[in-house]
N, C-alpha and C positions, 0 to 999 in steps of 0.2 A: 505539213511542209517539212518539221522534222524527221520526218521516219523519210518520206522521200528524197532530203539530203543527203540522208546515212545509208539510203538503199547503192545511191550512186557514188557516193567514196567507197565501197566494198568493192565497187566493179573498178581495177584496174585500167578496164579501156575508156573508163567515163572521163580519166583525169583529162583536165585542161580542156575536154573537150562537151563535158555537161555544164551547163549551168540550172539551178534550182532559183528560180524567182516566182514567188507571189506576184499576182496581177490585182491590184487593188481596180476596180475602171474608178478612170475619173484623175488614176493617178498613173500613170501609163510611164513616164518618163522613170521613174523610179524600177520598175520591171527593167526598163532596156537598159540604167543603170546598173542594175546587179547584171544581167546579160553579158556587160564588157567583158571581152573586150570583142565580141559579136553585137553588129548592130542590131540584126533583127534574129528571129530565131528559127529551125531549121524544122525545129518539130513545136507544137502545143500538145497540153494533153490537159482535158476538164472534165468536169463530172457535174451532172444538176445546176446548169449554167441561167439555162432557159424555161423557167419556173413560173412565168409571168410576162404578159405581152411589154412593160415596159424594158425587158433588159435585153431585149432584142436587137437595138440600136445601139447602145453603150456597148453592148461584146461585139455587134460586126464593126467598130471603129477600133477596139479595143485589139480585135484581131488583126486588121488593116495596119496597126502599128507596131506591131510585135513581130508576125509571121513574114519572114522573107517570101520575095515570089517565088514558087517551085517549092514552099514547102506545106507541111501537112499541118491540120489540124487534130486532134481523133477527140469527139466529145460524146460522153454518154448523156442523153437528155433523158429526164424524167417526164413521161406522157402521164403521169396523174395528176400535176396539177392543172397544167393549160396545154394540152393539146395544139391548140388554136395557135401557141406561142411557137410551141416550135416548127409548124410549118409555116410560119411567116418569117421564121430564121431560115431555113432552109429554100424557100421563096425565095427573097432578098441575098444569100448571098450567093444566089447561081445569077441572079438579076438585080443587082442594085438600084436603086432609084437615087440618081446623083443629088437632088434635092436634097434628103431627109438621112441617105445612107452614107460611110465611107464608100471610096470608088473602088476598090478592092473584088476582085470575081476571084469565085472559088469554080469548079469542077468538084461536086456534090458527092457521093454516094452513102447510099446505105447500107453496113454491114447486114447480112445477115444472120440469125442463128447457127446455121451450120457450122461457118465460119468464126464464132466465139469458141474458147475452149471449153470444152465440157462442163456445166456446172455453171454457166456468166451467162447466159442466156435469159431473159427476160420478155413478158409479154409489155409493161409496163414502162421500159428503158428502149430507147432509139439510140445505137449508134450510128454515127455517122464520119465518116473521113471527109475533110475539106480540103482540096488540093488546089493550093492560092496560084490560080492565071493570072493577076493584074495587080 
């Protein structure tokens, strides 16, 4: 988090208009806190989120409270631990199950390779764009 504070005070255009917040889940109010004086936020960006079938829930609520509607998410997932986890993330937030999920719908896609810069490509890592409809 420090180096990505300091990436965005060098950029001139970020002033006023980046904010850098940790997402603890569980502690969500605290993120949109440092956010202000933006309620929710325009972009996300994560990495090795979805490592295990139980953090599937806790990030799409977590997402549902952060991410403005019309904005993005971009997460890199690690496919070596649980496979299984992250298409049941990727399931769930094109199709929510209002019982168990936030009501939040994303419009899904999957980067692929070509499209990474030279050298980021990975057979191991999923990215994916989330582009929050609800």
């Amino acid at each position: 988090m420090p180096l990505l504070q300091r990436n965005t005070e060098r950029n001139p255009r970020a002033a006023g208009v980046v904010a850098v917040a940790a997402l603890r889940w569980g502690d969500v109010d605290s993120a949109i806190a440092a956010m202000a004086p933006a309620a929710a936020a325009d972009v996300v960006v994560g990495a090795d989120l979805v490592y295990r079938q139980p953090n599937v829930q806790p990030l799409l609520a977590a997402l549902s409270q952060t991410l403005r509607v019309g904005g993005v998410a971009v997460f890199a997932l690690d496919l070596q631990h649980c496979p299984e986890a992250v298409d049941d993330f990727i399931a769930r937030a094109k199709q929510p199950d209002a019982e168990r999920d936030a009501v939040a719908r994303y419009d899904v896609r999957q980067v692929t390779a070509n499209e990474l810069p030279q050298g980021y490509a990975c057979s191991d890592v999923c990215v994916v764009e989330l582009w929050r409809l609800s």
